[in-house]
N, C-alpha and C positions, 0 to 999 in steps of 0.2 A: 504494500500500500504506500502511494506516493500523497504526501499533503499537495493540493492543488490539481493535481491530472486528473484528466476525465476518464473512465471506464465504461465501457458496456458492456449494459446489464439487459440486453435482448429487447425484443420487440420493439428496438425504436429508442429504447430508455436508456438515457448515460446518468454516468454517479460522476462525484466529484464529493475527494472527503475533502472536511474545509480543517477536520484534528482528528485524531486516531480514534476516537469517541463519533462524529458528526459527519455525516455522509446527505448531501441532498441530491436525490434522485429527479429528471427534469425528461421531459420528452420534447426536446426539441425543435425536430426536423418533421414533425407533424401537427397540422391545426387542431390541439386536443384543447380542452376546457383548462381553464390556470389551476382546477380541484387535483390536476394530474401531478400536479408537482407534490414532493413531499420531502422533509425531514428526517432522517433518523437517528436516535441517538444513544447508546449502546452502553451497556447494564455491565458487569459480576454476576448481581447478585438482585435475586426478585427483591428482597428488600431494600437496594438504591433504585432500585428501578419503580418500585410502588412510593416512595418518598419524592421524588422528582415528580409523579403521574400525582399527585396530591399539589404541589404546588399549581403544575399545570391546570387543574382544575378549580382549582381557586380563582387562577387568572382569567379564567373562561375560553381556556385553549382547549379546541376538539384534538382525539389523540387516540393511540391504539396502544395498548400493554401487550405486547405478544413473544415467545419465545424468538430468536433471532433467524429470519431468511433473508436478512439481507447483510447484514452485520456478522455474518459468519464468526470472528472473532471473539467474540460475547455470547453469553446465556439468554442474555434477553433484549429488547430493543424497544423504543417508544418509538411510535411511529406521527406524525405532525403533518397531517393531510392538508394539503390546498397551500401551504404557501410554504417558500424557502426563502421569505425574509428572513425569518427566526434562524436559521444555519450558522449564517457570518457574526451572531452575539453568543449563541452554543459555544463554538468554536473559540471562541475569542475565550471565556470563562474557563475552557476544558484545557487550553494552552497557558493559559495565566494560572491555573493551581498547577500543572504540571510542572512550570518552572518553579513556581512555589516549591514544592515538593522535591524537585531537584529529580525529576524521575520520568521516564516515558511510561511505566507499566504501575501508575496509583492505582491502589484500591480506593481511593478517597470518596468519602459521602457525598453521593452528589447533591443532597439537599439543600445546602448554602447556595448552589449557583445558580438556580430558577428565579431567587430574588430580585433578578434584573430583568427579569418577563415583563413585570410591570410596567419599568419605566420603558422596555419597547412598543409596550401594547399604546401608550398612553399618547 
């Protein structure tokens, strides 16, 4: 996995991780609906992943809890239908604790970092 390059992922559909965590999936080279794009952003453990999907619900972001197919990498994955605004602030939060951290491979809680959903939504 390259940060930044694009991959495809079939049917038309390219990835593009924007952090080892954040991948947004976008279709293109086809007139599809803007609902086609998506988000995703990739778990350990059902319990960061159910603490992340509680923030996100709070904020009033529609969203999907599922075991990981697209995020191979990870147990689990949130999925953020209809837009890949939200990617480039994921990304940004997911690379800012990892230097924190001093590490490419945290287990860190992702609970803290949704906190800035708000001030994207707003």
């Amino acid at each position: 996995m390259e940060i930044g390059r694009f991959l495809s992922l079939q049917n038309g559909r390219v990835g593009q991780y924007l952090s080892p965590r954040v991948l947004v999936v976008r279709t293109p080279f086809r007139r599809v609906p803007h609902s086609e794009e998506a988000t995703y952003f990739g778990f350990e453990t059902f319990a960061q992943a159910q603490k992340f999907t509680q923030r996100l619900a709070s904020s009033g972001y529609h969203f999907r809890l599922q075991r990981s197919q697209i995020l191979d990498r990870f147990l689990y994955e949130v999925k953020l239908p209809g837009t890949a605004a939200i990617g480039p602030m994921l990304a940004y939060w997911d690379r800012a604790d990892q230097r924190r951290l001093g590490t490419e491979n945290s287990q860190k809680d992702w609970s803290n970092a949704p906190r800035n959903l708000e001030q994207i939504a707003s």
